[in-house]
Structures are given as C-alpha cells and as structure tokens.
Residue, then its C-alpha position, 0 to 999 in steps of 0.5 A: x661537332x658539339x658535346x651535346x651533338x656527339x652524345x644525341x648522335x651516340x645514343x641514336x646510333x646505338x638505338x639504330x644497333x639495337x632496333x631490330x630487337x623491337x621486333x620482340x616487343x612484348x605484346x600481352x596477347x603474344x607468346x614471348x621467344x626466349x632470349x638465349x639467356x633465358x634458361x627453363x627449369x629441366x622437367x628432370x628437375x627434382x621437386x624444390x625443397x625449401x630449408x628454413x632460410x630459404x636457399x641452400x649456402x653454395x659453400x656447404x656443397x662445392x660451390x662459392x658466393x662470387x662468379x667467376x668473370x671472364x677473361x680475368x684469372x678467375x676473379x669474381x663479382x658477389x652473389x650479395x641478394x638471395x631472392x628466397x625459395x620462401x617466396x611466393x611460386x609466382x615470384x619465382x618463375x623467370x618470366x615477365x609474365x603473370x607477375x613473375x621474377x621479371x615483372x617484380x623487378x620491373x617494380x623495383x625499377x629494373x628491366x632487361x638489357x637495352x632493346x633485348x641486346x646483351x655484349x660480353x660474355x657472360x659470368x658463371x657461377x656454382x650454387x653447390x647444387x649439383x648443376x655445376x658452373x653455369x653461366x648467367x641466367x640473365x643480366x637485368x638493369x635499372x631502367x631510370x624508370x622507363x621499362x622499356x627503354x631506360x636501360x640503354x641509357x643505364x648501358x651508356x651513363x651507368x647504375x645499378x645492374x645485376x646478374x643472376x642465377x637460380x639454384x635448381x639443381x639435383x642435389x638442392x633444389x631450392x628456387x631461391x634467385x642468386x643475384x650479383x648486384x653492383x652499381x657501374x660507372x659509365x661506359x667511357x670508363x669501362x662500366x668500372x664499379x664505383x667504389x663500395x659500388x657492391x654493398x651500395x647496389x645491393x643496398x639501393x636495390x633493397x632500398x626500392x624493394x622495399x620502398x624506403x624512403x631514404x636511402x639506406x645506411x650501408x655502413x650501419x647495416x649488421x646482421x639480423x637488419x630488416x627493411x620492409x615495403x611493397x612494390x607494384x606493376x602490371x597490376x601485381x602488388x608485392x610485399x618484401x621482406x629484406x633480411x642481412x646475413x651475415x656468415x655466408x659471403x667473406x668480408x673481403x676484397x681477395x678473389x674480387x673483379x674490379x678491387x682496385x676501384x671498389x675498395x682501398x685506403x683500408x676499406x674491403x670491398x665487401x662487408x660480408x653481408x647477404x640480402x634475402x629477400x622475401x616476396x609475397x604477392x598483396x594482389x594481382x589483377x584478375x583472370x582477364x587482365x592479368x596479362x596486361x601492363x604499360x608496354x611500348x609493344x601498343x607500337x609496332x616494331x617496324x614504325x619505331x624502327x622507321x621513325x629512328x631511321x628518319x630522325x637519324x638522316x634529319x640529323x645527318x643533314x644537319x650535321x652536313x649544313x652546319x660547321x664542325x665545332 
C-alpha cells in the first residue's frame, strides 16, 4: 500500500470514528446540546466585577498561571492569553451563537475539536477565583480555514490549539477567558510541542486576532507591546486589542509539560509574557440573521455519514484489486 494510500485510508477512518457526531451539526434555527465540556456560569454566580486590567491575577488568590496536565507528576502547560473581562458581554458568553467566544474565534481561525470528539483527559487549572482546580472548559483548534472540518486535520498534521477557562468564581468573578495556547507537531509524534511552540502559538493566534500582516516577532515582544485588527464571521465584526504583560507568568521552563522539546540550549520555555485581549464588536448582522453563518449543517447528518460509508468501501475495493506496494 502506498504513503499516499495509507494517510487517505487514516484519515477516512478517522472520519468514520467521528461521523456519529454530525448528528449535532449546528443548524441556525436549532438549540444546540451542550457538549460535556461545555460548562454554564452557575446562577449562583455572583455579579462580575471587572478591575482595571481586565482579569484578576490567579497568583494573588491561590491559584497559578500553568494547568496541571495529567499523568505527569503535576507539570502544566501556560495560561499565556487573557481574553479580558473589559471585553464586550457578547464576546464573553461560551457560545457559537449570537457571535459569542466561539463564533470569535472561528474568525480567528479556530474551531471545536474534530467532528465534536474530544480524547484524553482533560487538564485543570485554578484562576484563584474561589472555584478551585477545575478542569478545562473546553479545547479549540485551528481549522486550516474550514470551521467545520479542519480540525481533523489540525488533529492528524498538528498547529495551533489551546484550551481554555473562565475565571467566574465567588471570590473574582471577572468573565475574563484564561487560554492555554501552544503550537503541537503531528500526531505520529505524539502532539509533542515545537520548540518555543508556547510563545509561538500564542504569538500566532494574536497575529490573526488582530490581522497582521506578518508574522509577529516573538523574540522582539516586551512588555507594554500592542497590535490591533478586526476579524470577521457569521456576519459579526470584531475589533481586538492585543496587550503584553509581563510580571504575571514566570520566564521559566521549571513545572513545564513537554520542556525537553519546547526549550533547551539555554532557551526557557517561556518568555514571561501574557497576551490580553481586548474584544469589541464593530458590527453584528440584524435581529433576523443573526443566527446565520456559513455551516455544513445545510447537509443532513445521515447523507454525509452515508456518503462516507460509500467512498469508504469503494476504497476497500480498490485496495482489494490492486497489489500491496
């Protein structure tokens, strides 16, 4: 069987995996079910209070700026942008719909996991706001510029992902979004990180927040840096403002998941510096398209499923009349 065969044949069968979850395509006229990593703000939740800078530093109150990842001693991955609490309440709702977190974020170029389907367990972290070590809101991906479907290829070739946490708690309640940002290799390597994969994804995924039109220079970045830009999708515009603190996260690789492949020769892992992001919205589509955006859900689940149930054993054939290489 050939190179090229084996990785059509891979990433058939991961789609087949995956297709049950089409069944939660997201139609716009359709309440979505949350997925278990969806988690809701208590109603018990206290009114936000915003301070100046947007968020509440976790160190203040208990809590740390790395998750803890799992099955590794208690090493943790950097919580290295801060979707600020300054931002619009549009923007800080956990949803795809009505241009929320996740819809600004698909115009950033990223998208939930692969088909709905999330492996592994999942990392926690405490953002010293009273709720303790919890585990990760959700995981998000780039989606090589198909929202629907690029994150199974982001899962099979690797890039830019990150997890993320909202700081909502009793005692600090800001809404501010806590993300755990970092560029993976590919999965035949184990979703390792690249080397200065942390600042780099974080650096990237600022470069596409705000629209830069190259890439940022990481190792020119200080404190007090700013980039600006607009995004857009689903008919939502939003402006963001990107903001380098440093002072909240250690330059560092001490406490690190994966250090050996993310720094070395003398290079730490981390620079040190934190990326709040501002967001407004410039625009938003009216009352009755508002819940309208490009979406594969135009396609039932079941024809897509089907189709992938046939291209599958027209492969097999082939492979059956055709000699292994």
């Amino acid at each position: 069987m050939t190179s090229s065969t084996t990785t059509a044949t891979t990433t058939l069968f991961v789609l087949l995996l995956c297709a049950p979850a089409l069944s939660r395509a997201d139609y716009p006229n359709q309440v979505r079910t949350p997925s278990p990593l969806w988690r809701r703000a208590s109603s018990s939740s206290p009114p936000r209070s915003v301070p100046p800078a947007g968020f509440y530093n976790p160190n203040d109150s208990g809590g740390k700026m790395l998750t803890v990842a799992p099955n590794t001693g208690g090493l943790g991955e950097p919580l290295n942008i801060i979707v600020s609490g300054n931002s619009d309440e549009t923007v800080l709702v956990d949803s795809e719909d009505n241009g929320g977190f996740r819809n600004y974020m698909i115009s950033v170029g990223f998208a939930a996991e692969c088909l709905g389907q999330h492996e592994g367990d999942a990392q926690t972290a405490n953002l010293g706001d009273g709720n303790g070590q919890l585990n990760e809101t959700s995981e998000l991906r780039w989606d090589y510029g198909d929202p629907q479907l690029g994150t199974c290829q982001e899962t099979i070739d690797g890039g830019n992902h990150f997890r993320y946490w909202i700081q909502d708690g009793p005692s600090a309640n800001s809404g501010a979004f806590f993300l755990a940002t970092s560029y993976e290799l590919p999965i035949q390597t184990g979703h390792d990180i690249l080397f200065d994969g942390y600042n780099l994804g974080r650096d990237w995924l600022v470069g596409n927040a705000t629209a830069q039109s190259s890439i940022i220079p990481t190792a020119n970045l200080t404190n007090g840096t700013t980039f600006s830009g607009q995004t857009s999708f689903g008919g939502y515009t939003y402006s963001t403002d990107a903001l380098y603190l440093s002072g909240i996260l250690s330059n560092s690789t001490d406490g690190l998941n994966h250090a050996s492949s993310v720094g070395g020769n003398g290079v730490e892992a981390l620079d040190g510096l934190v990326a709040v992001l501002t967001v407004k919205v410039v625009s938003s589509p009216s009352a009755t398209a508002s819940g309208a955006r490009p979406s594969i859900s135009t396609v039932p689940w079941w024809s897509l499923s089907a189709t992938l149930f046939l291209t599958s054993l027209a492969l097999s054939s082939s492979l059956l009349l055709s000699p292994s290489a």
